[in-house]
N, C-alpha and C positions, 0 to 999 in steps of 0.2 A: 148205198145211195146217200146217206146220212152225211158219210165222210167228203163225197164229191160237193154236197152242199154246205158243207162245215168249211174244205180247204176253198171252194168259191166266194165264201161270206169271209174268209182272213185277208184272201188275196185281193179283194177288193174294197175291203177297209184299210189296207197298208197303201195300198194304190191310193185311195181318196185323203189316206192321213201321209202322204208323200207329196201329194199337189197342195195340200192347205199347208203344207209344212216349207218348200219352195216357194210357191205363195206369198205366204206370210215373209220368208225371208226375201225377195225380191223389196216388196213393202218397207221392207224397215232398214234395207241397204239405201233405199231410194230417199229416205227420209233421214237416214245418216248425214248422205249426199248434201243435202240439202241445207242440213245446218250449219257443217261445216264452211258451207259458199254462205252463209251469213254470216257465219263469224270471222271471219274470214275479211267479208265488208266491213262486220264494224270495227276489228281490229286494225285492219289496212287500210284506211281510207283511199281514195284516188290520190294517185301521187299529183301533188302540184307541181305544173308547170314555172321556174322560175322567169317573174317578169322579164327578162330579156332573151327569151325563149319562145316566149308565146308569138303566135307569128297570126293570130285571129285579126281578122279585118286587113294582113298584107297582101296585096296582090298577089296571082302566084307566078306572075313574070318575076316581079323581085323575090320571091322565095327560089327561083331559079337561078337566080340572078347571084342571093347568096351562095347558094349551091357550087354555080359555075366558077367565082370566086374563093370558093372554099376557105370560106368566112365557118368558124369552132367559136364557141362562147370560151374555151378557156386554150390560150395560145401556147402551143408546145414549145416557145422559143420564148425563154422569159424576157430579154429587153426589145421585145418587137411583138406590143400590145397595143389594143385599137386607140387607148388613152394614149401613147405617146406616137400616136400615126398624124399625119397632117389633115387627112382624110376626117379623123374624128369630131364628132358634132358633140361639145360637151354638154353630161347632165343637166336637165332644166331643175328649176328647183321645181318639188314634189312629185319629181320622176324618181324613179331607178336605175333607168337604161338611155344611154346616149343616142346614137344613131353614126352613121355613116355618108357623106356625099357623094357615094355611088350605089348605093341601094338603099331603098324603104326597109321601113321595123328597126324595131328596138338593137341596140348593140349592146353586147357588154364591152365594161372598159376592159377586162380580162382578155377581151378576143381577140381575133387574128385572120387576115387573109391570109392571098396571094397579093396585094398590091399595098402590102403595108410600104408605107414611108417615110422617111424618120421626119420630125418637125423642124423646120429651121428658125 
């Protein structure tokens, strides 16, 4: 009888030292987790938006509007850029980004339609 109570008292100390041992590593995977996604924050910060990108406060008729025009901030076709398009509204002073006379927001001078055209 001894032994049924000897191998019942192992088996249920391995049992209880298996769940606090799971347990415990659930815990400190969780808390790994965790610091990693801080470090992670303070290393990376949010990537910024560059000023002729940020499209806050355009309508989103004109963000469609870009879209449907397939207006890129930087133009795959190097001499047909929104700076030398007719279309182009240039830099104000202590802007960054020009604009365009057929849609709202910012433009870069890099960019590019479908309705570029050349300035006469």
């Amino acid at each position: 009888m001894t032994k049924v109570n000897e191998r019942r008292k192992f088996l249920q100390s391995c049992f209880g030292l298996s769940l606090i041992v799971s347990t415990g590593g659930f815990f400190l995977s969780s808390c790994v987790g965790t610091k990693k996604t801080a470090a992670k924050k303070n290393t990376n910060p949010v990537a910024k938006i560059s000023p002729c990108e940020d499209l806050t406060g355009v309508d989103a008729v004109d963000v469609e509007k870009r879209k449907a025009l397939g207006y890129v901030s930087l133009s795959p076709i190097q001499d047909k850029q929104c700076g030398n398009c007719k279309l182009w509204i240039p830099v104000k002073d202590g802007k960054e980004c020009g604009g365009c006379l057929l849609f709202a927001g910012p433009v870069s001078e890099d960019g590019h339609c479908t309705y570029w055209a050349p300035q006469v």
